[in-house]
N, C-alpha and C positions, 0 to 999 in steps of 0.2 A: 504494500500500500504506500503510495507515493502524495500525500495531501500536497497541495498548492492552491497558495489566495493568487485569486484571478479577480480582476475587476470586469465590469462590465457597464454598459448603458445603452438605453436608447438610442435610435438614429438622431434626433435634436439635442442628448445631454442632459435635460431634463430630468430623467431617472438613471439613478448610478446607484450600483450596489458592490456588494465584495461577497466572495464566497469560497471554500476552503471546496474545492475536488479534487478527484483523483481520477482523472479521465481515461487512466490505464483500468483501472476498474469497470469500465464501461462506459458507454451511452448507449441511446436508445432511441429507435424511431417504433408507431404505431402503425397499426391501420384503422383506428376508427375514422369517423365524419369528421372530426376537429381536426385530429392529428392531420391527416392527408388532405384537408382544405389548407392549413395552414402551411404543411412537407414538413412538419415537427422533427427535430433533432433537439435531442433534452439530453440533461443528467438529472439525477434526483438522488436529491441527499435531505437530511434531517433539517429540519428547521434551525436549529443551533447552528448550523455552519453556513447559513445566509443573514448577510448585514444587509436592510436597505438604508444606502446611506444616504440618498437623499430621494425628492419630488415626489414623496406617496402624494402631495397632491396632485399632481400628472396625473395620479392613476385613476384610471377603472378597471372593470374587469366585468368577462363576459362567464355565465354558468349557461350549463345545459342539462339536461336529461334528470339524473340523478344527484347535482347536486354537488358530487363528490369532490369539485374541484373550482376552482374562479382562476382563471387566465386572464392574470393583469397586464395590462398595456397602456403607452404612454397617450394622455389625452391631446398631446401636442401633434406627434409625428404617428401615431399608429403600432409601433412597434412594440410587440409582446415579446416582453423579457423574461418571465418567470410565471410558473401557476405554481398555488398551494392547494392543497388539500386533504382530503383525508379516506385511505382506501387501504382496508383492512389487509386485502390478498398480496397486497406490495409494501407492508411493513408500519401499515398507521401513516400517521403525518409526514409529511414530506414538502418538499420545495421541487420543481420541479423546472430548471435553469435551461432556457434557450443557447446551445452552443453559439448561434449567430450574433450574440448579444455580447459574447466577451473581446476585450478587448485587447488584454495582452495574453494571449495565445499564440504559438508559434505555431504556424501550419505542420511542422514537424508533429505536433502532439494533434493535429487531429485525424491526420493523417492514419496515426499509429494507431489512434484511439479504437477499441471495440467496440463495434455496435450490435445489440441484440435488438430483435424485433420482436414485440408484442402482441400478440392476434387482440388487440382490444373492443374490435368492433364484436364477437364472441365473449368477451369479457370471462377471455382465456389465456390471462397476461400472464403464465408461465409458461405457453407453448411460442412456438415462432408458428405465423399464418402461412397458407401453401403458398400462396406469393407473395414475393419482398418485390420485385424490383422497378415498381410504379412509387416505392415509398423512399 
């Protein structure tokens, strides 16, 4: 396990956060209707190892379906940085960080970074779906 604070923000600057990953550990793309409207690439870590350090008034956030989650985004530019939530089958509370969103990342580390897929539109998020590569 390799933790690194990485910063990140909005496209306008607006909302800036910090957050402690380890993107050797994974990321993750979905296939639900958010995930794949949006081309979701995330990591999710524990609430304790995300700061928002500034423009929560920037934010809104959009919920759907169940609830489980609110994808906050900048009221300025548009730009969904992070969801929170809480979903029992993937470990409780969680943050849920936009890789697009960070800003000092080396292309080297996303490169190398692992990505699992989620079948979430089955809300069978420990399997990978029979197809990835629209996602």
């Amino acid at each position: 396990m390799s933790l690194k604070k990485y910063s990140g923000s909005c496209h306008c600057g607006a909302v800036r956060y910090e957050a402690d990953l380890d993107l050797s550990a994974g990321t993750g793309r979905c296939n639900c209707s958010f995930c794949r409207k949006v081309r979701n690439w995330s990591i999710i870590v524990k609430p304790e190892s995300f700061r928002l350090l500034s423009g929560e008034d920037n934010l809104s956030f959009y919920e759907f379906n169940t609830k489980s989650s609110k994808h906050h985004f900048c009221k300025n530019c548009g730009v969904r940085t992070f969801s929170k939530g809480y979903i029992e089958e993937i470990g409780g509370a969680f943050i849920s960080v936009a890789i697009s969103t960070l800003d000092n990342v080396d292309l080297s580390e996303l490169i190398e970074a692992p990505v699992w897929y989620a079948d979430g539109l089955n809300n069978n998020w420990h399997n990978q779906p029979a197809e990835i590569r629209h996602l």
